[in-house]
N, CA, C and O atoms as a GROMACS GRO file, in nm:
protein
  456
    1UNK      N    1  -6.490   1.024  -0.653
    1UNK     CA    2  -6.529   1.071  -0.784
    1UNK      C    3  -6.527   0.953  -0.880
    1UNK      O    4  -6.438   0.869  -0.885
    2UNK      N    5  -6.636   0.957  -0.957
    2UNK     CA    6  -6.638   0.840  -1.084
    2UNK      C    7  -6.632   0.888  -1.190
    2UNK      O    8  -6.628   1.011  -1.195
    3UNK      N    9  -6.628   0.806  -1.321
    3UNK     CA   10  -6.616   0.859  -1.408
    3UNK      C   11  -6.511   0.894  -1.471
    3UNK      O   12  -6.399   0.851  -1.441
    4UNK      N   13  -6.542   1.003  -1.598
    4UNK     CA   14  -6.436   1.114  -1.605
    4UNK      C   15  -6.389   1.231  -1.512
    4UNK      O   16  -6.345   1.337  -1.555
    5UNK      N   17  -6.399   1.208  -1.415
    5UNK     CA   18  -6.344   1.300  -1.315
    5UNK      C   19  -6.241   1.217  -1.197
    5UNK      O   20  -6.194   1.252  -1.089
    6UNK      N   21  -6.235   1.120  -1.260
    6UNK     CA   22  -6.157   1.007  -1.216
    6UNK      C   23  -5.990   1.035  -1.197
    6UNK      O   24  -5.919   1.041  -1.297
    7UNK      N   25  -5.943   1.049  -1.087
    7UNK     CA   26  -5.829   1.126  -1.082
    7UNK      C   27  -5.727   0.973  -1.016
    7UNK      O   28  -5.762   0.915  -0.914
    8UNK      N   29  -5.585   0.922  -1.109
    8UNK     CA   30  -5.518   0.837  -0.999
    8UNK      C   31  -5.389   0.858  -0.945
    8UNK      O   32  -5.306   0.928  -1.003
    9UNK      N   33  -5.374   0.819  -0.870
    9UNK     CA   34  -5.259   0.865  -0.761
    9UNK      C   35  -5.197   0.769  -0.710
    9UNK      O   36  -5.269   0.695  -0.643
   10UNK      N   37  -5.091   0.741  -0.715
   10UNK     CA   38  -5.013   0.644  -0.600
   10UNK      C   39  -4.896   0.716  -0.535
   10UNK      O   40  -4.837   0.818  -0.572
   11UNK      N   41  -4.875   0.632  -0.420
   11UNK     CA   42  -4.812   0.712  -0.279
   11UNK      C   43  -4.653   0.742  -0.346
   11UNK      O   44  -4.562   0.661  -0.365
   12UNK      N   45  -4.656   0.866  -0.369
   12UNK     CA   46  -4.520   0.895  -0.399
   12UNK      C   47  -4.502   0.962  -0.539
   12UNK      O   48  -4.396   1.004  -0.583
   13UNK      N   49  -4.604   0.966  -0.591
   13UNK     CA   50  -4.612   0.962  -0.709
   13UNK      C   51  -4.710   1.106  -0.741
   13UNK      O   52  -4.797   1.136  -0.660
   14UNK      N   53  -4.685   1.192  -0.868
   14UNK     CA   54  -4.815   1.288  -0.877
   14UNK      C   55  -4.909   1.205  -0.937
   14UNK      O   56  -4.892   1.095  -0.988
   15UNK      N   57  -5.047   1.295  -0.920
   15UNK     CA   58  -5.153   1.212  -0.934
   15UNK      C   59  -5.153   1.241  -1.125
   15UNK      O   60  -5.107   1.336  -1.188
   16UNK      N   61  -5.221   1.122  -1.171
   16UNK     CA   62  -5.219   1.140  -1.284
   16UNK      C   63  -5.366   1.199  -1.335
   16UNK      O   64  -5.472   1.144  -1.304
   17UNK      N   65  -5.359   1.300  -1.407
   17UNK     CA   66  -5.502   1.346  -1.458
   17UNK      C   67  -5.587   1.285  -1.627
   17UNK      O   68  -5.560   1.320  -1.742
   18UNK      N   69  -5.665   1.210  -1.590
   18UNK     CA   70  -5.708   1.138  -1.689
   18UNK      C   71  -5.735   1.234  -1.788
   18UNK      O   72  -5.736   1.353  -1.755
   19UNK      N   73  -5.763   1.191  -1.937
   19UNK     CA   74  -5.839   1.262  -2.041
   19UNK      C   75  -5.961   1.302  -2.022
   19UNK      O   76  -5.980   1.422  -2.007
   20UNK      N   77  -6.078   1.207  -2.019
   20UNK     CA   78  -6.126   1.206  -1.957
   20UNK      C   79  -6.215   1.318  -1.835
   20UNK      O   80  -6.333   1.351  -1.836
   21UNK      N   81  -6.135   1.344  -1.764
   21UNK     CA   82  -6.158   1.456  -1.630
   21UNK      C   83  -6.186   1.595  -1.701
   21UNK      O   84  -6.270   1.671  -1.653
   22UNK      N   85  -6.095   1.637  -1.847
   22UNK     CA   86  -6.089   1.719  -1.945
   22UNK      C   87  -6.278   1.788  -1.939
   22UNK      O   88  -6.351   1.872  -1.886
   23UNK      N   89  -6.272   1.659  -2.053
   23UNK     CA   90  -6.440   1.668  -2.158
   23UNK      C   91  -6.505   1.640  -2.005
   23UNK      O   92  -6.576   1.740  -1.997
   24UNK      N   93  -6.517   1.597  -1.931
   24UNK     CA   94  -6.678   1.612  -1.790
   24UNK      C   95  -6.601   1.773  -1.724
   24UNK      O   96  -6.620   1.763  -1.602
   25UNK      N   97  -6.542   1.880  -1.745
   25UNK     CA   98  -6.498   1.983  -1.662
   25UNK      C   99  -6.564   2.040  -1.765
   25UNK      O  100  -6.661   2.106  -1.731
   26UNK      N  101  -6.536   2.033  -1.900
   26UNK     CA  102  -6.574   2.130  -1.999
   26UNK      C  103  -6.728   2.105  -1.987
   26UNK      O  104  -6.799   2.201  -1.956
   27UNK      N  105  -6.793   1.966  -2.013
   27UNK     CA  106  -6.917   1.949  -2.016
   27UNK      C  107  -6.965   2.085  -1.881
   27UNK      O  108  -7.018   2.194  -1.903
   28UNK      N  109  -6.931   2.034  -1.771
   28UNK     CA  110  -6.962   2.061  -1.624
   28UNK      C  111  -6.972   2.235  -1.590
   28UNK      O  112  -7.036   2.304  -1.510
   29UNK      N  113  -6.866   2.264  -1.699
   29UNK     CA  114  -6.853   2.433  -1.657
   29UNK      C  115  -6.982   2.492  -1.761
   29UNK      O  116  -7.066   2.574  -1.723
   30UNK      N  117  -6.976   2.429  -1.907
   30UNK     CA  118  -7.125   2.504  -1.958
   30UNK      C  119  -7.260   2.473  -1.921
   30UNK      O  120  -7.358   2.509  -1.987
   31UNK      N  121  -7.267   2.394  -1.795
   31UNK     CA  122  -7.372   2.375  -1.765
   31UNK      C  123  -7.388   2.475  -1.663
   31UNK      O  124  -7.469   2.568  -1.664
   32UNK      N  125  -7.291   2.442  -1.564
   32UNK     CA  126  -7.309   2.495  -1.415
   32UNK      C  127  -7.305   2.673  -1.422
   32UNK      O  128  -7.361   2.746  -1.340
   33UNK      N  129  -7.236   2.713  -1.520
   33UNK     CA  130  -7.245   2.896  -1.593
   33UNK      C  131  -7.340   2.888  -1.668
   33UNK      O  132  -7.306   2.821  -1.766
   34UNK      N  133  -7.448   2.922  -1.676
   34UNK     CA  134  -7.560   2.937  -1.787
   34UNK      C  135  -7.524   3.030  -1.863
   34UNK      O  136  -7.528   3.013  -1.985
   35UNK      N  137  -7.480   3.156  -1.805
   35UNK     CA  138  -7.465   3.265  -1.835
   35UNK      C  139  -7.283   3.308  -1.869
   35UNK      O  140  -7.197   3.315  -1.782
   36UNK      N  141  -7.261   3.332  -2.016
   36UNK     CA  142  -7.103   3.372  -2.076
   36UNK      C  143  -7.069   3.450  -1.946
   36UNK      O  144  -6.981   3.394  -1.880
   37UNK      N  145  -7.117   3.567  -1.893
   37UNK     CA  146  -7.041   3.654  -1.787
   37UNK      C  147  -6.980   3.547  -1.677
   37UNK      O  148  -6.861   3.533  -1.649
   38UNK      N  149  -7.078   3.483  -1.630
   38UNK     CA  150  -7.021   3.379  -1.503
   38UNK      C  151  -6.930   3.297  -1.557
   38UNK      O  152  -6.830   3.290  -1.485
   39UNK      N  153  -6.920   3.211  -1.688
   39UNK     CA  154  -6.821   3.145  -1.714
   39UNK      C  155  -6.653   3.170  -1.690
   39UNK      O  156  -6.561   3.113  -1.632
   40UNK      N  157  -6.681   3.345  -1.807
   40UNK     CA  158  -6.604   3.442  -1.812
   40UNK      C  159  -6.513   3.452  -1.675
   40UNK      O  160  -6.395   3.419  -1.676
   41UNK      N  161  -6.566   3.491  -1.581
   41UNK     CA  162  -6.526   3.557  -1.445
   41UNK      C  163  -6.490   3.409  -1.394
   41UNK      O  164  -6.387   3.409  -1.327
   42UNK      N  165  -6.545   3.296  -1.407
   42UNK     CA  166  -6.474   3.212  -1.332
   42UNK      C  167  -6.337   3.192  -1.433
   42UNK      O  168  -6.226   3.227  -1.393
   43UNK      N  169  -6.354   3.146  -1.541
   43UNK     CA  170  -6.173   3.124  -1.613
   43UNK      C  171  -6.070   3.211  -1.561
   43UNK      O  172  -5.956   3.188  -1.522
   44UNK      N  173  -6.143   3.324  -1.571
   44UNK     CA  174  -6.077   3.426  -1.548
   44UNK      C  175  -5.987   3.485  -1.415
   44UNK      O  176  -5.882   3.548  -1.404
   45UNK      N  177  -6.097   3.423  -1.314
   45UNK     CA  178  -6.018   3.428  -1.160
   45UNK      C  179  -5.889   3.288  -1.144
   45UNK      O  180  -5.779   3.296  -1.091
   46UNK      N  181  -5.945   3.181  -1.203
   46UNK     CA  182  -5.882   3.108  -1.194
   46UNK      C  183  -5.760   3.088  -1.316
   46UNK      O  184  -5.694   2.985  -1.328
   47UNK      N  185  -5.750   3.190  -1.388
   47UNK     CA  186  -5.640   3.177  -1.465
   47UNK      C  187  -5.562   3.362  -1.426
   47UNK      O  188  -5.508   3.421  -1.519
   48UNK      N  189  -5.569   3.419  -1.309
   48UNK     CA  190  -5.486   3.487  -1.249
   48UNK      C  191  -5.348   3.521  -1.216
   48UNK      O  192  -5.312   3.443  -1.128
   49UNK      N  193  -5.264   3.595  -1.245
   49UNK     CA  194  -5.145   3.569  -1.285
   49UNK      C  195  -5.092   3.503  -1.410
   49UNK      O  196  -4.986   3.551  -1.452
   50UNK      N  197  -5.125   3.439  -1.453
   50UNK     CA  198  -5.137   3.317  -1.608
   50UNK      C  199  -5.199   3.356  -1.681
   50UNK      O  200  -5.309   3.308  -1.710
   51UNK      N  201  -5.133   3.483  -1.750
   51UNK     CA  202  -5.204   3.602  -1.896
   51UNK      C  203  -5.222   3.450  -1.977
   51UNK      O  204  -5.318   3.373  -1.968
   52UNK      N  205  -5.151   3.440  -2.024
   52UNK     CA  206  -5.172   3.339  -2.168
   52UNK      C  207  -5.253   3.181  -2.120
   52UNK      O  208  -5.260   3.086  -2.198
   53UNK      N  209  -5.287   3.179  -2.031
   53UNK     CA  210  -5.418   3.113  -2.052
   53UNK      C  211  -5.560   3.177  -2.068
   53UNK      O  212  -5.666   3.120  -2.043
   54UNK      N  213  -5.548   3.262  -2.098
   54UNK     CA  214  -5.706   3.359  -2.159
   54UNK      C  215  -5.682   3.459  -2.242
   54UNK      O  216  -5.778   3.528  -2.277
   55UNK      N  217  -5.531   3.491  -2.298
   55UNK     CA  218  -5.524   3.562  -2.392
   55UNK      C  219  -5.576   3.494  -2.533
   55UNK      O  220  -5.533   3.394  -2.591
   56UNK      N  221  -5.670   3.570  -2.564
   56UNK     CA  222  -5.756   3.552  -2.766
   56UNK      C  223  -5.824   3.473  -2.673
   56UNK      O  224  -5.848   3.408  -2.775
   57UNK      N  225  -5.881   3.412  -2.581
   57UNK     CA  226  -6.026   3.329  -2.574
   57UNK      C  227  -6.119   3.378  -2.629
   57UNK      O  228  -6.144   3.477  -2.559
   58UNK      N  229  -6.190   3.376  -2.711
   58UNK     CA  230  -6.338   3.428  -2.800
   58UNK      C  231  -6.446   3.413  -2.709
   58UNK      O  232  -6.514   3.311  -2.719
   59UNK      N  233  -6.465   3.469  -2.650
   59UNK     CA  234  -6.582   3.488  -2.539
   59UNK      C  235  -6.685   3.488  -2.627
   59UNK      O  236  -6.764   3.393  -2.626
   60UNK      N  237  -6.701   3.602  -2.722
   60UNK     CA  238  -6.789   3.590  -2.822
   60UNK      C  239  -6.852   3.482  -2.878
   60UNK      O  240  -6.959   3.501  -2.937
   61UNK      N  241  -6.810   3.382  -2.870
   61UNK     CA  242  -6.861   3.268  -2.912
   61UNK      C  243  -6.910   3.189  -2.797
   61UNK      O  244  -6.886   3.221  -2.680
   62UNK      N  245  -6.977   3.086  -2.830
   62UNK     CA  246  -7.100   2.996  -2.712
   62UNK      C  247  -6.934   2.977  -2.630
   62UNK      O  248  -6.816   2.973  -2.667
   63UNK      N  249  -7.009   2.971  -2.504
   63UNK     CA  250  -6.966   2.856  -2.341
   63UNK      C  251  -6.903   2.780  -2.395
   63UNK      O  252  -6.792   2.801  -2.443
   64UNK      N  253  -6.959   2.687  -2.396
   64UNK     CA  254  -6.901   2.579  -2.429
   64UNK      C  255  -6.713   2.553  -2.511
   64UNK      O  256  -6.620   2.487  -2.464
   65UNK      N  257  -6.717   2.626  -2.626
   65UNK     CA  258  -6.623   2.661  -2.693
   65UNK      C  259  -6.498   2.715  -2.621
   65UNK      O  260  -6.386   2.663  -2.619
   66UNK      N  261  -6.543   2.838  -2.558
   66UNK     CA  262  -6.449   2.882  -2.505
   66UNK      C  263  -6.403   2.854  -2.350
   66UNK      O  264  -6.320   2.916  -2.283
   67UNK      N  265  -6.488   2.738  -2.312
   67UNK     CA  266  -6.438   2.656  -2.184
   67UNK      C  267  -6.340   2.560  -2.229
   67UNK      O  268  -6.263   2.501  -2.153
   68UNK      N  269  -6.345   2.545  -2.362
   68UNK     CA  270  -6.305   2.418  -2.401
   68UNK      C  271  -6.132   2.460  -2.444
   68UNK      O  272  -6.018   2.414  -2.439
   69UNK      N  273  -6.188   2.550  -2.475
   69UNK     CA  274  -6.042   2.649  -2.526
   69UNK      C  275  -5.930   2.606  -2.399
   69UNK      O  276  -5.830   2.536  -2.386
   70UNK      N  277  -6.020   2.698  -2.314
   70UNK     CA  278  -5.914   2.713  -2.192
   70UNK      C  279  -5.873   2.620  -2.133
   70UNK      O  280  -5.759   2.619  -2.088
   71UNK      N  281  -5.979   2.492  -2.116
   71UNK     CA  282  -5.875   2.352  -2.073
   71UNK      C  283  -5.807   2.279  -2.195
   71UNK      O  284  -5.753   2.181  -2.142
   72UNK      N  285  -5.787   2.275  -2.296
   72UNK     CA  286  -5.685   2.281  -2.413
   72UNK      C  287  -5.581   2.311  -2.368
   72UNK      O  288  -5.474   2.250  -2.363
   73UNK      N  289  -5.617   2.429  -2.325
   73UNK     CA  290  -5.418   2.527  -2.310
   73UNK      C  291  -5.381   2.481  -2.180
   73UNK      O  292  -5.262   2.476  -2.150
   74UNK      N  293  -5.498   2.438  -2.074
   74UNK     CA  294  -5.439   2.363  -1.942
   74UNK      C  295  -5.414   2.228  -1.985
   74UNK      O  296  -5.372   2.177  -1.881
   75UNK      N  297  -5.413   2.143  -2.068
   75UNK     CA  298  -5.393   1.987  -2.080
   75UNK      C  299  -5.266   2.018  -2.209
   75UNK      O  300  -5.180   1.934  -2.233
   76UNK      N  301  -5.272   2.121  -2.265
   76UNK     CA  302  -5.148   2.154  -2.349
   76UNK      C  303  -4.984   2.118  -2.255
   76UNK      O  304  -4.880   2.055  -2.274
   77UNK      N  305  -5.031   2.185  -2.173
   77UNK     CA  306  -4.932   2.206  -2.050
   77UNK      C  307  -4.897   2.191  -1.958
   77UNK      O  308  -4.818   2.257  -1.890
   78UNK      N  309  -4.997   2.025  -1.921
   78UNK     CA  310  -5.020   2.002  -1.812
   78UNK      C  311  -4.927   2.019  -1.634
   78UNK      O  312  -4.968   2.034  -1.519
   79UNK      N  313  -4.782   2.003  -1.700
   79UNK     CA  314  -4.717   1.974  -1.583
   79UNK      C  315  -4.708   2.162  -1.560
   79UNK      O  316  -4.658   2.178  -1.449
   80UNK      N  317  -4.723   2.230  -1.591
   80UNK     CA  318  -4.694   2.357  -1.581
   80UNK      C  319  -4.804   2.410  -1.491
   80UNK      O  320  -4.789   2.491  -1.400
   81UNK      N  321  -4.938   2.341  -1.538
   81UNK     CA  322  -5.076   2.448  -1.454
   81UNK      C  323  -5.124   2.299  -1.388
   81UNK      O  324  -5.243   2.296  -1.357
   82UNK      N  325  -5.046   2.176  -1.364
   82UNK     CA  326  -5.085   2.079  -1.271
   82UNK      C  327  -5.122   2.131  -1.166
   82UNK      O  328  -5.193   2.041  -1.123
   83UNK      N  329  -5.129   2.252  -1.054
   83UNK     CA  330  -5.144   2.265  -0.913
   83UNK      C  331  -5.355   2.331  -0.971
   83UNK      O  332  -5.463   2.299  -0.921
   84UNK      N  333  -5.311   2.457  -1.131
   84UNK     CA  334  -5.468   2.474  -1.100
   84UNK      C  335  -5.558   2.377  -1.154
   84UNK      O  336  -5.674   2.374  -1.114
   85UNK      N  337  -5.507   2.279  -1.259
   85UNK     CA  338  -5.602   2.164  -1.276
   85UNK      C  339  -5.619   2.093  -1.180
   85UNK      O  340  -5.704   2.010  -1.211
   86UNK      N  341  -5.570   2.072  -1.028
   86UNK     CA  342  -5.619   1.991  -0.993
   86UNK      C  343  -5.658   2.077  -0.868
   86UNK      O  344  -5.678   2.007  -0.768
   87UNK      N  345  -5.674   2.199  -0.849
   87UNK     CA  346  -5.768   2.257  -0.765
   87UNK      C  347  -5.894   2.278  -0.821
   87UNK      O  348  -5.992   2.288  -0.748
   88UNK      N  349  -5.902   2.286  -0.962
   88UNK     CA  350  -6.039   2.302  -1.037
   88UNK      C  351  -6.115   2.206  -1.046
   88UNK      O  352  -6.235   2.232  -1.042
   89UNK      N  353  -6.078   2.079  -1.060
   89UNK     CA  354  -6.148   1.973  -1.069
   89UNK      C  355  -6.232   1.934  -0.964
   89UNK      O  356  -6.352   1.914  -0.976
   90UNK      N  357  -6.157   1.921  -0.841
   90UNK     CA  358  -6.260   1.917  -0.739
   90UNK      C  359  -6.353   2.022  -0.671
   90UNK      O  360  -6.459   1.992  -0.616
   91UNK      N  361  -6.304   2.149  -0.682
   91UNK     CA  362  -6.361   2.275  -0.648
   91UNK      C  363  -6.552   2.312  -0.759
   91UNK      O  364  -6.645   2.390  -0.737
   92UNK      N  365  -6.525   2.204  -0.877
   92UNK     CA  366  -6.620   2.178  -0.980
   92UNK      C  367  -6.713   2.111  -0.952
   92UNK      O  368  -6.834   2.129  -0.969
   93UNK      N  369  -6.618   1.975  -0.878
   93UNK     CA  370  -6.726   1.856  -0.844
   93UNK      C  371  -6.797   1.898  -0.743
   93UNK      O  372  -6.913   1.859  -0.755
   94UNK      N  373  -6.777   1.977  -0.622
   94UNK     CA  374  -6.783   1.960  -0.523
   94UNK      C  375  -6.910   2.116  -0.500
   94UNK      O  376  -6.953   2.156  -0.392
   95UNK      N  377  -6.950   2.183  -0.662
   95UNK     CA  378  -7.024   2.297  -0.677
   95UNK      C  379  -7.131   2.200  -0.611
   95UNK      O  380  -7.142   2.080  -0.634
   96UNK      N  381  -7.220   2.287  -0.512
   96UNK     CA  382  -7.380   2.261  -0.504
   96UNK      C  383  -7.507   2.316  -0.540
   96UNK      O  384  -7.613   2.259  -0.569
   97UNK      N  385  -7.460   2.502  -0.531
   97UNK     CA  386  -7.525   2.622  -0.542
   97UNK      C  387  -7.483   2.618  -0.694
   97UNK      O  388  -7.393   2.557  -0.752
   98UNK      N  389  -7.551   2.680  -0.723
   98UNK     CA  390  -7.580   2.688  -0.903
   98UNK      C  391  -7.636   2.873  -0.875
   98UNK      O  392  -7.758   2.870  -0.864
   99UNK      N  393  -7.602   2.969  -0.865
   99UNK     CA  394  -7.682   3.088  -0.872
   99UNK      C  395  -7.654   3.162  -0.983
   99UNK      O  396  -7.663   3.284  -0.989
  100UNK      N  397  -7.615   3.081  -1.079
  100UNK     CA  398  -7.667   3.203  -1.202
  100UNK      C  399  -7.757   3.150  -1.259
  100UNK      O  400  -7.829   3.226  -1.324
  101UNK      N  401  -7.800   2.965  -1.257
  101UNK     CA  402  -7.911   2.921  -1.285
  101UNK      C  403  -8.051   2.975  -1.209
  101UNK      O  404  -8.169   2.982  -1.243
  102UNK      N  405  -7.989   3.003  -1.110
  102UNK     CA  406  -8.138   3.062  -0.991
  102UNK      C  407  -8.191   3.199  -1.038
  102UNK      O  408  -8.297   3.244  -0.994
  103UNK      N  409  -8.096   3.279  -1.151
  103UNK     CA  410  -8.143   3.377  -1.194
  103UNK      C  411  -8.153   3.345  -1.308
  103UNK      O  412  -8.091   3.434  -1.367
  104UNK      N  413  -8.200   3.257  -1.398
  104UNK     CA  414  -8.290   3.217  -1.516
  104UNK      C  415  -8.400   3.232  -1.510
  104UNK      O  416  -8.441   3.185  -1.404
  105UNK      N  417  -8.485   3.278  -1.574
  105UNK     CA  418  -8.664   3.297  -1.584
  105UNK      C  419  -8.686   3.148  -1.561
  105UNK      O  420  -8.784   3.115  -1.493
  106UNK      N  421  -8.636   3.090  -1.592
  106UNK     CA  422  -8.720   2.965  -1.586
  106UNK      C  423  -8.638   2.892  -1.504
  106UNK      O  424  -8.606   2.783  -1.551
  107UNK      N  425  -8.583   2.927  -1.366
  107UNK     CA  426  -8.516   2.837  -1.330
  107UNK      C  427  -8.567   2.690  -1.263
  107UNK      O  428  -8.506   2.586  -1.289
  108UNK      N  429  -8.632   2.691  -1.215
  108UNK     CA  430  -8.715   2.529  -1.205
  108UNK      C  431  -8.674   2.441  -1.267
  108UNK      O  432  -8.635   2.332  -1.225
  109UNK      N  433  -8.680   2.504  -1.441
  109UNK     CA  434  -8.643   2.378  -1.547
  109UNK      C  435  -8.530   2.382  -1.566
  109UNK      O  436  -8.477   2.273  -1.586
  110UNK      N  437  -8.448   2.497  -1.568
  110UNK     CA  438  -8.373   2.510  -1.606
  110UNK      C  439  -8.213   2.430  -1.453
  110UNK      O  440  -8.093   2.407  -1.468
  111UNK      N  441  -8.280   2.420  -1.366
  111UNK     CA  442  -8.107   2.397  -1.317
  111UNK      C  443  -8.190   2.222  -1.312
  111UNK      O  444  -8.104   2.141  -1.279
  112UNK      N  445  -8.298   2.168  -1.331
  112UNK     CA  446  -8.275   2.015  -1.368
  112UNK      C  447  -8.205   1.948  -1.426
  112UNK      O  448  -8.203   1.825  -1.434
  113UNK      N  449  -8.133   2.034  -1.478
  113UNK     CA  450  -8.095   1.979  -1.603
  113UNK      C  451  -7.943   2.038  -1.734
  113UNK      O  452  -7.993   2.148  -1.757
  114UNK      N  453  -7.876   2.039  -1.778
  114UNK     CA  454  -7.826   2.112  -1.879
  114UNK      C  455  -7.872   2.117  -2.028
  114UNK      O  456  -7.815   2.191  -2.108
   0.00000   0.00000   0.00000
């Protein structure tokens, strides 16, 4: 992984999660959810058991926002939700299928691109 998704680690050590990795997950999730429901349902599975990481999220408001919300309260706390930040990060990178973009009217243009 490059970039902000740039994760480092040495032997013995937990891996450290850059800033960085943050803003390209948030970028990465309002792209790859076109659609608030899919966003929704993914935070949501992945913040399971862990009420107060999605309690008051404003869904109501754009993607973006409220992706941003929720990794806030995961980088708030990092050593606490360290096991799901760092199952999310790669489970993100590693998306290929895009199918809520495939159900856009216009998907052609639409998964080129965010």
């Amino acid at each position: 992984m490059e970039g902000g998704w740039a994760l480092a680690c040495q032997k013995g050590q937990a891996q450290e999660i850059r800033p960085g990795a943050y803003g390209a997950l948030i970028e990465a999730l309002a792209c790859i959810y076109w659609y608030e429901k899919g966003l929704r349902r993914f935070i949501e599975t992945r913040a399971a058991g862990r009420p107060a990481l999605v309690e008051g999220l404003d869904y109501d408001g754009c993607k973006r926002a409220f992706a941003e919300e929720f990794l806030d309260r995961l980088m708030a706390d990092e050593e606490q939700y360290r096991d799901l930040i760092l199952s999310v990060i790669p489970e993100v990178a590693q998306m290929e299928a895009f199918l809520s973009l495939k159900r856009h009217p216009d998907a052609s243009h639409t998964s080129a691109g965010c």
